[in-house]
N, C-alpha and C positions, 0 to 999 in steps of 0.2 A: 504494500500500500504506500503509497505513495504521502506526504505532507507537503504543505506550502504556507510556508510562517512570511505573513507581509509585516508592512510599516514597521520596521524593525529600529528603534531610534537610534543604538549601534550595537551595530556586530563584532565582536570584541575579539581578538588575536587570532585575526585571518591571516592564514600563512599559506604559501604554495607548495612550500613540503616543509619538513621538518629539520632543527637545526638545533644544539645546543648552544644556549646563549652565555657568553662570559664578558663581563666587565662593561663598555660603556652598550653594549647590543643589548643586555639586561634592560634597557630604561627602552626598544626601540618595540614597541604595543601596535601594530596594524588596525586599523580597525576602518571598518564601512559605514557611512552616516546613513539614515534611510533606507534601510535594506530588506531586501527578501533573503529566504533559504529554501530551501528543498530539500526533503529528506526522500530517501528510498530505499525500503527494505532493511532499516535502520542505521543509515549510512548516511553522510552529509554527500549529494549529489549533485549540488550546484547552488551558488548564491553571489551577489551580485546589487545594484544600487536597480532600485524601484523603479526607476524611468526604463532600466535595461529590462526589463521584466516581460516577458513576450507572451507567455501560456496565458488562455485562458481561465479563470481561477475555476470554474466549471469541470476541468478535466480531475482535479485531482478529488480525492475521497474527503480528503481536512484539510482544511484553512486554519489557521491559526492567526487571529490580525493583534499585532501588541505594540499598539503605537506608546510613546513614549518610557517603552521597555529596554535595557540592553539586552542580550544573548552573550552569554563567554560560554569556551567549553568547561566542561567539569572540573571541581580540584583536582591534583593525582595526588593524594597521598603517601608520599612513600617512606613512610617513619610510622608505627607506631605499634605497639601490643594490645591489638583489642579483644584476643582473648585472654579472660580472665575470670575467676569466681568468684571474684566478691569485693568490693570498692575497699578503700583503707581510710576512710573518713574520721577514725577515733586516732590515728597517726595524724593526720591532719589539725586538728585538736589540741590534741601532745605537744607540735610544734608548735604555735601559737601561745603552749603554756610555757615555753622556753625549753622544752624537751630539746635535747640534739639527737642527730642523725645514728651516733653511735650507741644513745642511751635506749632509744626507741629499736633499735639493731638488736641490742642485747637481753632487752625481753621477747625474742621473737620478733621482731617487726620489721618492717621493708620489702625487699624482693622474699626474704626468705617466708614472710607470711602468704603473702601472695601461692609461692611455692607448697606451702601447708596444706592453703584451701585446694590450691589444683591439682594436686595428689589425692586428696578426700574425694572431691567432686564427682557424679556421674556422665559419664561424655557427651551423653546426649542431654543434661541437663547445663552441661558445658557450651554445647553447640549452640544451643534455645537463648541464653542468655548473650552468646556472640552476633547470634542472628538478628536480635536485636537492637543493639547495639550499629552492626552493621547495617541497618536499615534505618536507623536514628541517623547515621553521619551522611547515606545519600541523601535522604531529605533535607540535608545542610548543604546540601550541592558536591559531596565527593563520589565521583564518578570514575575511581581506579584507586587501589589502595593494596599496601603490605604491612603484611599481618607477622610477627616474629613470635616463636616458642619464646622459654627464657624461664616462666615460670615453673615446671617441670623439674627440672634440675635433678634427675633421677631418669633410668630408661623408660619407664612407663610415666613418667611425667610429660616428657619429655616426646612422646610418639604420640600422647592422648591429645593434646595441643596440637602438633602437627597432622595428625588426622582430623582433629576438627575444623583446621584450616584448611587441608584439602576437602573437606565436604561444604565448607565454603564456596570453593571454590568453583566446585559441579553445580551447587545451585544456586548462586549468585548472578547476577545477570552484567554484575559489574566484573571490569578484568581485574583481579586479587595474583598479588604474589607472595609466595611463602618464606621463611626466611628462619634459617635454626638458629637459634641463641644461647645453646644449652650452655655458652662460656657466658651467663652472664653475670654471675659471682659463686662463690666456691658455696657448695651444700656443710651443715657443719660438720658432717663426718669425715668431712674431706680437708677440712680450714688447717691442717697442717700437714695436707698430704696433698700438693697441690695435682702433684706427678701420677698421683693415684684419679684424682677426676678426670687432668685430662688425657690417660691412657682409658676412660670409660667412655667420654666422647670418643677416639678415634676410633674403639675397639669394639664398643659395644652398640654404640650411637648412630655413628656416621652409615655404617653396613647395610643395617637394616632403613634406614631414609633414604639413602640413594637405590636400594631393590625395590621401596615400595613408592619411592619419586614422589617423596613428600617434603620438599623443596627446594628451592629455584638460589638461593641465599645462602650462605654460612657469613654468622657475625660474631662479634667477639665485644666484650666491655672492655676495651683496654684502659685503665685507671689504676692509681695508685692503689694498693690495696684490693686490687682486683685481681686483674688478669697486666704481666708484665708484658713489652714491646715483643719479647722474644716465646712468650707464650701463646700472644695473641700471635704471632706467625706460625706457630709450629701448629693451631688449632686451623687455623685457615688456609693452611697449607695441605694439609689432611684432608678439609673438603673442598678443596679447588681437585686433590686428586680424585673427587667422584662426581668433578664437573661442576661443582656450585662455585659461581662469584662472591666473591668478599665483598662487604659491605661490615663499616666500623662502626661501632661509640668508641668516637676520639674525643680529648681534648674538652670533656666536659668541667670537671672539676681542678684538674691541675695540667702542666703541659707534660702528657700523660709519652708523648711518642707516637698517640696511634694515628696523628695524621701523617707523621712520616712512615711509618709502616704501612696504614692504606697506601699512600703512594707508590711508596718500594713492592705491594705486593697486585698493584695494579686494579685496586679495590673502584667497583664501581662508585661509591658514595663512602664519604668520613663523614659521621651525623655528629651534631654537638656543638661542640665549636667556639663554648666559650672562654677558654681561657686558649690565646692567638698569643704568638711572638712575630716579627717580621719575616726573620727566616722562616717557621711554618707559613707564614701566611705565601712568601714567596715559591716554597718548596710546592703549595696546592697550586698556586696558579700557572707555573710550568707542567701541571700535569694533564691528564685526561679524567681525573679523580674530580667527580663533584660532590660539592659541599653543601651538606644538609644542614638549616637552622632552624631548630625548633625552640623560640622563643616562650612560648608559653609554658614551655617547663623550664626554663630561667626566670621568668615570670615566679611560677608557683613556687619558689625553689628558693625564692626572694636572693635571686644573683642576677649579677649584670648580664644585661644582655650579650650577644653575641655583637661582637664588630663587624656588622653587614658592611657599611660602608667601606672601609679600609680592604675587607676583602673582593668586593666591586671593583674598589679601583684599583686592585691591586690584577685585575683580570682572572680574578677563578670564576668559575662557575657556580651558580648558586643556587639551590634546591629549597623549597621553606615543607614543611611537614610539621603534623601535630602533636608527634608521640603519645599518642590517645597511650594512658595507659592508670593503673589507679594509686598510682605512689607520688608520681610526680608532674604527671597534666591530663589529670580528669576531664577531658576535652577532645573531642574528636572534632570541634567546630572549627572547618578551615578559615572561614570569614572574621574571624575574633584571629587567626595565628596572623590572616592576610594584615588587616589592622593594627594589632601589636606590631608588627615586622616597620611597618610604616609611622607609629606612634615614635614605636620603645629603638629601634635602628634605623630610622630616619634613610628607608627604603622611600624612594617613589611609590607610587601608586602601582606605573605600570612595570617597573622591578619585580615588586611583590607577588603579581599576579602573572607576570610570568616566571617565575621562581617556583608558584604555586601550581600553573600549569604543565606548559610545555617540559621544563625541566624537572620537574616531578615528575613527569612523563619516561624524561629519561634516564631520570635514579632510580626509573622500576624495569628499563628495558622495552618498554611500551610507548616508544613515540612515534609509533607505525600506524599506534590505534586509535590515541586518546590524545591528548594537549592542546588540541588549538582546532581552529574552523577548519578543514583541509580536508579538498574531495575524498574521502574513500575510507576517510575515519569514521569511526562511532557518530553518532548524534546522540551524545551523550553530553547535555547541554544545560546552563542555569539563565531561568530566566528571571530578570530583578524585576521590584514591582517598579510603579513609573518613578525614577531618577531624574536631577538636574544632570548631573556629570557621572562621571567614572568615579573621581574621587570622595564624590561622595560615598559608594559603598566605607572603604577604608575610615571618611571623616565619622560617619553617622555609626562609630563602630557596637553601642549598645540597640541596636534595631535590626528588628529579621527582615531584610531586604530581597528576600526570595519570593517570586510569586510562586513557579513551581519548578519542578527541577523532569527533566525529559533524560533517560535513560534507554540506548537503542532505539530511538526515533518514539518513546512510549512515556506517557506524563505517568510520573509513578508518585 
């Protein structure tokens, strides 16, 4: 069936094909004043300025008229852990009462509670509570995302998460990528046996996920007191040998190594990013390595933000994502990360939004499908209700500025 969306007040990051944007091309947003589009068979098929407009609107089955609406393509989110069992809201609490990170750690709390409930949890009562979740964030306008294990931290933790993301993945109508994170801090049984966890990821882990092609990713935490520069290689290394791309947490809380390690191991995306030196910041922008910033868990995290800017001009590539996850950015809202990024890193508007699209497109490997207006991609599209500008989405950042959001050419 065919669609034909008129008066379109603008058509937001049309592109002729696909490209990953770095440095001053981050700020360059295409967009169509007065536009029609076309959908077919849930694919963007043609679109184009209103006066160009030749069919009669009679031939097609839907019309769609949205004068004084934009259209962008969907978020790509490509950061975040959205499965998980149970929110961590009384740690949230904690810290507000001056609790630290170590103290709330040491009654059980953090990833490793997280890890508690997901080991407890039934899979399919696992799945139900992701499913919805993941149907809460396209209704926020995210229309491609990846989903990382982590919380597991055990073999049967560890496969039950990653099977419920590939049964995501069969029945989601959005494109999902999977991502193993079983490095993402030591289990306690393990907290002085580092050598003993991760001889269980390569040996007992990685085996059975790459036979039963239960992800697309291998990540690593690499952080002080985590996972070392030379651990996080030797982990990544492992599953590059059954095919999965590296993808980091670098560089969140201290200048940990893992964005020169992403680099050196050729990692599609280093997530994190807030504590930068120049040399890192120089070492990402000579590479092919894109850089993920997820603000809003620097935000909840009450730390400085990420140096967007410095890294813009410095020529990296720059990716924004939400880290949906429930320790440290209870938020899978792209539009609030889009706004922070713009707020809190003094991003452009059209930076942001292409950081958020197109290149989140490309820190999932999907910018074939999804990121931008482009014959023969998804119509998998947001549409605002009526706006003055672009900027205002960003400005107006406490308002739901969504009329409806169109998944495969389908108002969902």
């Amino acid at each position: 069936m065919q669609t034909l969306i008129t008066n379109i007040k603008q058509l937001v990051g049309v592109r002729k094909e696909s490209k990953l944007l770095r440095g001053k091309e981050l700020a360059e947003l295409s967009c169509i004043e007065n536009a029609y589009l076309i959908i077919d068979k849930g694919l963007i098929k043609e679109f184009g300025e209103m006066k160009d407009l030749t069919p009669e609107t009679s031939n097609f089955k839907s019309v769609i008229d949205v004068p004084g609406q934009f259209i962008l393509p969907c978020w790509c989110d490509s950061h975040t852990h959205l499965v998980f069992a149970a929110s961590r809201e009384e740690e949230f609490v904690d810290k507000i009462k001056g609790k630290s990170y170590a103290e709330i750690a040491a009654k059980g709390g953090g990833i490793l509670n997280s890890a508690k409930r997901v080991n407890e949890i039934d899979i399919d009562e696992l799945y139900n509570l992701s499913l919805s979740r993941l149907k809460e964030v396209m209704r926020l306008g995210t229309g491609a995302i990846e989903i990382k294990s982590g919380y597991g931290l055990s073999v049967e933790g560890e496969l039950k998460m990653l099977k419920v993301i590939k049964r995501l993945k069969e029945t989601s109508p959005i494109p999902i990528r999977s991502t193993f994170l079983g490095a993402h801090t030591y289990p306690l049984e393990f907290k002085e046996n580092h050598q003993g966890y991760i001889d269980l990821i390569i040996n007992d882990m990685l085996p059975v996920i790459a036979k039963e092609e239960l992800a697309d990713y291998i990540d690593v935490f690499c952080e002080k007191g985590f996972f070392s520069p030379e651990e996080t290689e030797t982990v990544c290394k492992a599953g590059m040998d059954y095919g999965l791309k590296a993808k980091i947490h670098a560089n969140q809380l201290n200048l940990s190594g893992g964005a020169e390690t992403g680099v050196k191991l050729g990692a599609i995306s280093v997530d994190h990013l807030e504590t930068m030196n120049e040399s890192t910041i120089n070492i990402l922008a000579n590479s092919n390595t894109i850089g993920t910033l997820l603000p809003t868990a620097a935000f909840f995290l009450r730390m400085p933000f990420q140096p967007a800017r410095q890294l813009i001009d410095a020529g990296c590539a720059i990716a924004l994502a939400s880290d949906y996850n429930p320790g440290s950015s209870p938020s899978g809202n792209i539009n609030l990360v889009v706004a922070m990024s713009c707020i809190g890193m003094k991003m452009l508007p059209e930076e942001a939004i292409n950081a958020a699209t197109i290149n989140g497109a490309y820190a999932m490997g999907l910018q074939d499908e999804v990121g931008s207006i482009t014959v023969g991609k998804k119509a998998n599209l947001i549409f605002t209700k009526s706006i003055s500008s672009l900027a205002y989405l960003p400005y107006s950042f406490g308002s739901n500025l969504i009329d409806k959001v169109m998944i495969n050419g389908e108002i969902i």
